[in-house]
C-alpha positions, 0 to 999 in steps of 0.5 A: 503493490508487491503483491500484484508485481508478483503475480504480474512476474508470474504472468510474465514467466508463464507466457515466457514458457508458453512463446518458447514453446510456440517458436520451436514450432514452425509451423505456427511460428511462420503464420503471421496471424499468430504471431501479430496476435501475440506480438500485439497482446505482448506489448499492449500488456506491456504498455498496460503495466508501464502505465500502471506503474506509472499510475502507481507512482504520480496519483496520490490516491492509488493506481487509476485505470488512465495510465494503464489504458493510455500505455496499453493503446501505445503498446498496441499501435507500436506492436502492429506497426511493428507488425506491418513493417516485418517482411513475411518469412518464418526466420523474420517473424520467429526473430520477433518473437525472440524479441519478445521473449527475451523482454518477458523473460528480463520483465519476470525475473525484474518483476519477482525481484522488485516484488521481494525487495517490497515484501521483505526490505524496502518499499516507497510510498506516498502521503495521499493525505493531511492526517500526518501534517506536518511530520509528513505532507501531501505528496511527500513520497519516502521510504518504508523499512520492511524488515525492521519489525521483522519480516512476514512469511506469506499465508500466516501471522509470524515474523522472522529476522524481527531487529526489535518491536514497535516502539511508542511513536514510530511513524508505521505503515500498515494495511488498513484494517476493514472498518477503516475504509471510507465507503460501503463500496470499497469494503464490499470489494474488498479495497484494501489501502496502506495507511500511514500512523504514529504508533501511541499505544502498544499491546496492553497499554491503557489509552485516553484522550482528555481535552485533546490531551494523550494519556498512556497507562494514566501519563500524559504525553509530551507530544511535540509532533502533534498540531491541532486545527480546531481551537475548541474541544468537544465533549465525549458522546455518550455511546455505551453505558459502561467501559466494557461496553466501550471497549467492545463496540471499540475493538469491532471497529463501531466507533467509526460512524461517530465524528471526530467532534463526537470523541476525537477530543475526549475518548476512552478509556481502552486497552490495547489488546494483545498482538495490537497498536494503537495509531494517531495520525500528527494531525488530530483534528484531520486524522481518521484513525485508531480512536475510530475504526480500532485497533491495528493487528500486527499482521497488518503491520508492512514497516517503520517510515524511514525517509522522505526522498521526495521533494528534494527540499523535504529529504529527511529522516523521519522521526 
């Protein structure tokens, strides 16, 4: 998200350049051909990205094209009535694109702004699914600390300004690794979703699951926030002939084929590799997580789940 409010602030700060450029001419600012055309592909981008934030904000499954396509009409039938109505003359139409551009010029600086703020401090996000039940529900939106575990530098894997390291049972946000992506289709375009978790396992510690049970370095865990639909336990598959092998078809991500009934109840043992979490979701009977697709890098790693703030009934820190 943060990252295509960057590059629309950037767009934005572009076609700022451009329009000032444009009105200081006026021979092209007193043609009312141009200046429609501009007026009309200013505001229907405008209502484009009004509908998608929008989009953004009400689907649980991520920005859908409706919003973004309903805004973009909006914007495009306001921009030419809009049109229609200003009187021919060079003053009148260099006056409307004085308006636009002071709009793209507050919409850059707005857009850069609030994409700094999500890559580097905080950021909302919403539960699109189950798999948290009942620490977190389906629509619950809250917010992520971004610079809690330090924050990122763009195009490499170091953090800067880090308070502390992920700590067993933080509730984390994370950019889903590839082989946790649901189709073929979303992988082979590179679909990238952020994912909710409970971090249980931290670089180099020994996982286990036991007749559902949580073993961490051969303890097992006192897991209050953890609930179990399915009454009855399912024996481990058997999928690789020793533990190294188990472990390799697991860090690759192989595992993701099996069913939960196959070894979400019974699983392991593996170790954690280093720079690496291992992340269950509350819900362990309807959570697609770590014991399937492997384990999360820490440059994946977005933030710790800090608030819910919406709806007003649910607001809590989450822990």
């Amino acid at each position: 998200m943060e990252t295509t409010l960057f590059w629309i602030g950037c767009g934005l700060g572009v076609y700022a350049y451009f329009l000032r450029r444009f009105i200081k001419r006026p021979q092209w600012a007193g043609r009312k051909g141009a200046v429609t055309l501009l007026h009309t592909l200013f505001w229907t981008a405008g209502g484009a990205m009004v509908g998608f934030v929008i989009s953004a904000s009400v689907d649980l499954s991520g920005p859908s094209p409706a919003w973004p396509i309903r805004g973009a009409i909006v914007g495009f039938i306001g921009a030419l009535i809009h049109c229609l109505r200003t009187k021919s003359g060079t003053k009148m139409f260099s006056e409307l694109l004085m308006i636009d551009l002071e709009w793209a010029e507050t919409s850059f600086s707005a857009f850069i702004l609030a994409a700094v703020i999500m890559y580097a401090v905080i950021q909302a996000f919403k539960i699109p699914s189950g798999s948290m039940e009942n620490t977190l529900l389906i629509g619950d939106h809250l917010f992520v600390n971004k610079f809690e575990y330090g924050i990122r530098i763009p195009l490499t894997e170091k953090r800067v300004l880090k308070w502390h390291d992920v700590r067993r049972r933080d509730v984390v946000v994370f950019e889903a690794p590839p082989p946790a992506t649901v189709s073929a289709e979303e992988r082979e375009h590179n679909v990238k979703k952020d994912f909710i978790k409970r971090a249980i396992g931290l670089p180099g510690d020994l996982i286990e699951v036991k007749d559902k049970h949580v073993y961490v370095n051969g303890q097992v865990q006192d897991e209050p926030y953890a609930i179990f639909r399915d009454p009855n336990v399912y024996p481990s598959a058997h999928i690789a002939k020793s533990s190294d092998e188990f472990q390799r078809l697991w860090e690759t991500g192989n595992l993701a084929i099996y069913r939960r009934e196959e070894i979400g109840d019974n699983f392991g043992p593996i170790r954690v590799p280093p720079h690496c979490y291992f992340v269950m979701g509350d819900n362990r009977d309807g959570s697609f997580d770590s014991r399937f697709w492997g384990p999360v890098p820490d440059r994946l790693l977005k933030g710790k789940a800090w608030i819910v703030y919406w709806p007003p009934s649910r607001i809590k820190v989450i822990r």
